[in-house]
N, C-alpha and C positions, 0 to 999 in steps of 0.2 A: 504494500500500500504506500503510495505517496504522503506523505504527513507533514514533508517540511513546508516550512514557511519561508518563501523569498522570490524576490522579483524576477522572473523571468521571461524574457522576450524573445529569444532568439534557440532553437534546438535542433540539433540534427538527431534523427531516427534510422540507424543501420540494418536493415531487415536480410534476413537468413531465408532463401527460399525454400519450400517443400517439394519434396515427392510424395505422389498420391498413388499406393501403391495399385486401388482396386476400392471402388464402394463397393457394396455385402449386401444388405436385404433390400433392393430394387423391386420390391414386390408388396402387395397387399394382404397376405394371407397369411399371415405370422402375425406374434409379438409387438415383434420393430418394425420398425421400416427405416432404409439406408444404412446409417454405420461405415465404417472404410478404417483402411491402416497406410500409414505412411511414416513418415523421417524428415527431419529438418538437412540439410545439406548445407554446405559453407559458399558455395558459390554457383551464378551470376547473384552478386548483389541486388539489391532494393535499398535507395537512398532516398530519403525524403527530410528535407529541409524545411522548417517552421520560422515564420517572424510573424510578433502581434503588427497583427495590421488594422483595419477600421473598415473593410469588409472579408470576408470571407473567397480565398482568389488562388485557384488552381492552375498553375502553369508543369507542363508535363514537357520535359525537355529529351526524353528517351528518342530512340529511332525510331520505336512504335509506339503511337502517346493512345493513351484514355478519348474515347470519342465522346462525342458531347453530350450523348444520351448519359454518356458513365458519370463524366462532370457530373452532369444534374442532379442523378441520382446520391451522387457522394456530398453534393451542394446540401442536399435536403436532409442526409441523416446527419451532418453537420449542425443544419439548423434544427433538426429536432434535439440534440443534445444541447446545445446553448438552450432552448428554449424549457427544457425540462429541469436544469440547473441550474436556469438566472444567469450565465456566462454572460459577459458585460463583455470582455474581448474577442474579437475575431482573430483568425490566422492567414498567415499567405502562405503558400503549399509550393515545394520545387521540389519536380518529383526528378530524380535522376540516376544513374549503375545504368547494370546489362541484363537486370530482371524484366523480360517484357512481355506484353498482357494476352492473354489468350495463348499461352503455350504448354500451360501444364503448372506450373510451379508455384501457383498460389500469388502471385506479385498484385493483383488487385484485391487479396484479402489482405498483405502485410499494409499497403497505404490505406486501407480504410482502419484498422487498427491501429498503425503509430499516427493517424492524424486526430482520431480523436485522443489518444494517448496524449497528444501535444496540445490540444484545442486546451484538453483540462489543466494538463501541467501550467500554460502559459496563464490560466486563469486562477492558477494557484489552489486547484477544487481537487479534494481528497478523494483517492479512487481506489479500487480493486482491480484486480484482473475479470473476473466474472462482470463489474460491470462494463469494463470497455468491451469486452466479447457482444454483452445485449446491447450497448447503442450501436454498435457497428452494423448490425442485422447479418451478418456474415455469420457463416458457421452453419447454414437452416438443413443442408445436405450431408455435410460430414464435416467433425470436429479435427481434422488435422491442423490446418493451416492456423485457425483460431487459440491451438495451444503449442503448435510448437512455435509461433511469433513470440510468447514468452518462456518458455523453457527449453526450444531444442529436443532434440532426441527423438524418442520413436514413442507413436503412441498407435492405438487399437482402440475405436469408436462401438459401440453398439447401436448411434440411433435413438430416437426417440421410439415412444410408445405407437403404437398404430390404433392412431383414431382416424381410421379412412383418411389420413390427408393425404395429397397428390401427390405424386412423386416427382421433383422439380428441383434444377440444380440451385445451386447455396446461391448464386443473382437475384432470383426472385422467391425462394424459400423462407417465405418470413415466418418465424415461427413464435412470434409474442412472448421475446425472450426466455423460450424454451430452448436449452442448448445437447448435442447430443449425450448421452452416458459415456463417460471417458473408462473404459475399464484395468487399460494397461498405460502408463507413461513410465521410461526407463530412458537413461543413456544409452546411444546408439554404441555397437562395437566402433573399433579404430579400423572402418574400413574405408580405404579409399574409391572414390567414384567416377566415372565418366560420363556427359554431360553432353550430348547430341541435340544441337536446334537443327533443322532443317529448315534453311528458308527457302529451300526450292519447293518445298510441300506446304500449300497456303494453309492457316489456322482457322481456328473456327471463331466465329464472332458472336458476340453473348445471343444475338437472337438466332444463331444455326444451336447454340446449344441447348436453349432451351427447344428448340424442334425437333431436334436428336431424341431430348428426355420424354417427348410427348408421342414421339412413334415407336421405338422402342420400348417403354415401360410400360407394363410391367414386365418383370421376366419370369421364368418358372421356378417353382420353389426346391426341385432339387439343382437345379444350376447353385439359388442360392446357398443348400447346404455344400455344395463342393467348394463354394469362392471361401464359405463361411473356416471350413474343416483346414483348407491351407491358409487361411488367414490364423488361425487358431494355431493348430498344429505345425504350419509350414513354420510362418513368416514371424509370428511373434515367440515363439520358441525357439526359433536360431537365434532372432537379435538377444534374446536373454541368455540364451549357452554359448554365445558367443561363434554359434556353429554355422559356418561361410559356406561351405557344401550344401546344407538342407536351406538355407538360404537363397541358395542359387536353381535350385531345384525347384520351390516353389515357387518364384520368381517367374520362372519359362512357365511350367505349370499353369498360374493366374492367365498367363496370355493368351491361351487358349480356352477358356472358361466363357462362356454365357457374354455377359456386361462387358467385359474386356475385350473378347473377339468382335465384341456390335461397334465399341468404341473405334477400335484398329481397323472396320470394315471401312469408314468414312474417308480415309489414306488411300484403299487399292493397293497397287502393285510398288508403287515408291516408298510406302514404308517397308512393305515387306522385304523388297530389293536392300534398302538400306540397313534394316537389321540383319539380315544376311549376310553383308558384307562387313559388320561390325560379329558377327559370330566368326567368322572366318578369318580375321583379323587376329581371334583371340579370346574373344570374351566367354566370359562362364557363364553367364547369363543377360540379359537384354530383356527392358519393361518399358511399358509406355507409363508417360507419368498423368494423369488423370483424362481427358479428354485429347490429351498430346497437342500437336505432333512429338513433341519432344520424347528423344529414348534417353535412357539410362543403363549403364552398363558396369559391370564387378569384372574385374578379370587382375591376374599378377600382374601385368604389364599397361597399365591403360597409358600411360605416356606416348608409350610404341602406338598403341592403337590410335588414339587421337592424329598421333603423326602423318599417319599413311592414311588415315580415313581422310584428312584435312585433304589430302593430295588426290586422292580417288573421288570426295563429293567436295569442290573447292567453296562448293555453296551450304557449307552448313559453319553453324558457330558450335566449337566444340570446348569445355571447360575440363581439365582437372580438378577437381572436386573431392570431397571428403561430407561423411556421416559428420554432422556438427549438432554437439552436447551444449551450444549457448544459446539465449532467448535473444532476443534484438538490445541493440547498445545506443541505451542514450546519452549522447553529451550536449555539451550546450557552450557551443563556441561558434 
């Protein structure tokens, strides 16, 4: 909780992107509904810079910026926060790094979270974690990105209760700060990462996502006990035994599963061609990180591999990367 008292005007918000490894109960006939498992990662950043300003003023200086429907929307859960807290100051938003939107990695959940993180800070108004997760309205699909933005590491979601509601990604998922059941958060292992953008493979834009979520959903209930059993068994039991094998295993595993294979269908033949050639390369295993395009890959060597993949697809942005054990880092310089 923030509790200190002192003038602040000016903050930078460091954001760690996720990996989304797979949502879990995409159906209406169970318990829950949604859930998912994923991992905080060290790199492409998410930079976003605060100064009290005298309105409220988003400037997005990425290669790929926030479109103006997103501003709007991020304009208004702004003003709903000011408005529910009496905040008397505004902020000015620079949002800037190599986290860019619609790829997989959560970067338009870490800016809706460190802006109102900063909205309060700069207003000097005592908070929690739990409440920036509820002003943000992020989080209504799956609790990754909403908890590894403060803690890092790996966590394993179950989802909310199933009262018939829709099944609709975290954009327009408002759940009247209802957030999902967190059942596992740990320390990731010390494993290194590799970090696949494709920009020859166009991304999906929030309203192809949510038209994805409305033809595709529901899916059938033993798909979702198989995503459910390697999410359980595979995926959250390697990162805790520290076991890189059964890790990788279920990793390929999920790719072919129900929700995953629907996701990867939207790509064709250029993702598949590209994982290919990144399995071929080396790799132990290759995932798409939530709605992708972006892959992710574990292998001894990824250095080697980014090398030559850089030379064989000259159009892709590829990072060295690491499992990252920290929450987002504020200074205020």
């Amino acid at each position: 909780m923030n509790g200190e008292k002192q003038l602040i005007n000016q903050i930078k918000i460091t954001c760690f992107p996720r990996i989304h490894i797979s949502l879990i109960g995409m159906n209406n006939d169970g318990y829950r509904i949604n859930g998912g498992i994923g991992f905080s990662i060290t790199a492409p950043l998410i930079i976003c810079q605060f100064k009290e300003s005298d309105i409220i003023e988003i400037i997005d200086e990425r290669i790929l910026k926030l479109d103006e429907t997103e501003k709007t929307k991020l304009l208004q859960v702004l003003y709903n926060a000011q408005k529910e807290y009496f905040l008397k100051k505004s902020i000015k938003i620079v949002i800037t790094g190599n986290g860019l939107p619609h790829y997989g990695l959560g970067s338009n959940t870490a800016i809706y979270l460190s802006s109102i993180e900063a909205l309060m800070l700069i207003n000097n108004k005592r908070y929690d974690s739990k409440t920036i997760k509820r002003l943000s309205t992020r989080g209504g699909t799956s609790g990754i990105g909403i908890n590894t933005y403060f803690e890092g590491g790996f966590v394993l979601d179950i989802g909310i209760k199933n009262n018939n509601e829709s099944l609709k990604p975290s954009s327009i998922a408002i759940r009247n700060g209802l957030l999902p059941l967190v059942i596992h958060n740990c320390k990731s292992p010390d494993w290194k990462i590799g970090i696949c953008i494709p920009k020859f493979i166009k991304n999906k834009s929030e309203k192809e996502e949510i038209d994805f979520f409305e033809s595709n959903c529901p899916i059938n209930k033993s798909s979702v006990e198989k995503i459910l059993y390697e999410s359980l068994f595979g995926i959250t039991s390697a990162i805790i035994e520290n076991d890189y094998s059964v890790f990788c295993k279920s990793i390929n595993e999920i790719q072919s599963m129900q929700w995953k294979k629907l996701e990867r269908t939207q790509y064709n033949s250029k993702l598949e061609n590209l994982e290919r050639t990144i399995f071929d390369l080396g790799a132990d295993c290759v995932g798409m990180s939530s709605l992708g395009p972006t892959l992710f890959f574990l292998s001894e060597n990824i250095e080697n591999i980014i090398l030559n993949l850089s030379k064989i697809y000259p159009e892709t942005i590829c990072y060295f990367s690491s499992l990252n054990n920290q929450g987002r880092i504020i200074s205020y310089d």
